[in-house]
N, C-alpha and C positions, 0 to 999 in steps of 0.2 A: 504494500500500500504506500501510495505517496503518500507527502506529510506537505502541507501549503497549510497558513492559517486562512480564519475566512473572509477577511480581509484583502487579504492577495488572492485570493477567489474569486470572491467579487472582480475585481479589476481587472481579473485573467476574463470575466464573462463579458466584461463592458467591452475589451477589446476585439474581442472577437465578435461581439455585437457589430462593432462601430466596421469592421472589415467588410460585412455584408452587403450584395447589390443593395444601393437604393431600390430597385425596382421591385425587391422583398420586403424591405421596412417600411416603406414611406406609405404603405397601404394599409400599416398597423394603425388602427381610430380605438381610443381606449382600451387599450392595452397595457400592462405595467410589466414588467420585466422582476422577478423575486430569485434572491440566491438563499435557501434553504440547506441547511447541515443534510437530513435525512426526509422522506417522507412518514406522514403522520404512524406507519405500520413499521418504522424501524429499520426495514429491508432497505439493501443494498443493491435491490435488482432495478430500481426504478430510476432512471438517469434523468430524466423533467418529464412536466407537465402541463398540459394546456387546461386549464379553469374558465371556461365562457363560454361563451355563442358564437359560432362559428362566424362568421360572416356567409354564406349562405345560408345561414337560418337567424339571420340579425330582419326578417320581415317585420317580426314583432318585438325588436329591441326601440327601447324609447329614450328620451331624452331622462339624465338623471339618474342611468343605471350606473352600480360600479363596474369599475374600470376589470377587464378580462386580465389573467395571470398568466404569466408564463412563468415557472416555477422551474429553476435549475439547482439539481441538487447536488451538496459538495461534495459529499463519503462517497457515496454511491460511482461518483465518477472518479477519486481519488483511491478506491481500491479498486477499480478496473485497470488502472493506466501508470503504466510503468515509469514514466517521463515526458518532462515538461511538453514535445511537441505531440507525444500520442495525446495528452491532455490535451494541449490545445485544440488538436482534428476532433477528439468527443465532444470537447464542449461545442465546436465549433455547426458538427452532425446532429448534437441537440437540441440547438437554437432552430436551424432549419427543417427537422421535424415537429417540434412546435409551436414554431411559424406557422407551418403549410398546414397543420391543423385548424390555426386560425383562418385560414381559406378554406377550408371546409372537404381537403385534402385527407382521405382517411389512411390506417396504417397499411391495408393491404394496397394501394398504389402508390403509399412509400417505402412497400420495399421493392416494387416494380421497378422504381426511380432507381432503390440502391441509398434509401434516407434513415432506413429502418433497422 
């Protein structure tokens, strides 16, 4: 297991945020980006999460809702990954799966893509 505190986690996800087409983010409309230690069940299997409404099922999202989550978590991708650049490709593979969930992109045509 690496060892990164979650501090320098954080910063490793902003960056690899910030690296991504525009033509993937700028379409994010309330959306909050969250760096989480583990998910709520402890498990180490779950690398993020998308918490919201898709944007193909945003028909009946209204004004005033909270903002949708994308949840990356630290352990979970710190005991997969051997070194700093295999981190950075996970976290990088996580952000963009996701994402494309927030477009309404499910898991079985991301792993068609090769996102899953």
């Amino acid at each position: 297991m690496m060892d990164m505190d979650a501090d320098a986690f954080e910063s490793l996800v902003v960056d690899e945020l910030d690296q991504l087409p525009d033509e993937m983010v700028d379409g994010l409309d309330n959306v909050v980006f969250v760096v989480e230690d583990r998910p709520e069940d402890g498990s180490l299997d779950l690398l993020g999460l998308y918490d919201g409404l898709a944007l193909t099922e945003r028909g009946r999202y209204g004004m005033g809702e909270l903002p949708d989550r994308i949840i990356v978590y630290r352990e979970p991708h710190l005991d997969r990954c051997a070194d700093l650049a295999e981190l950075r490709d996970e976290v990088h593979t996580t952000l963009v799966h996701e994402i494309a969930h927030f477009y309404g992109i499910d898991d079985d045509r991301l792993h068609e893509l090769g996102w899953a």
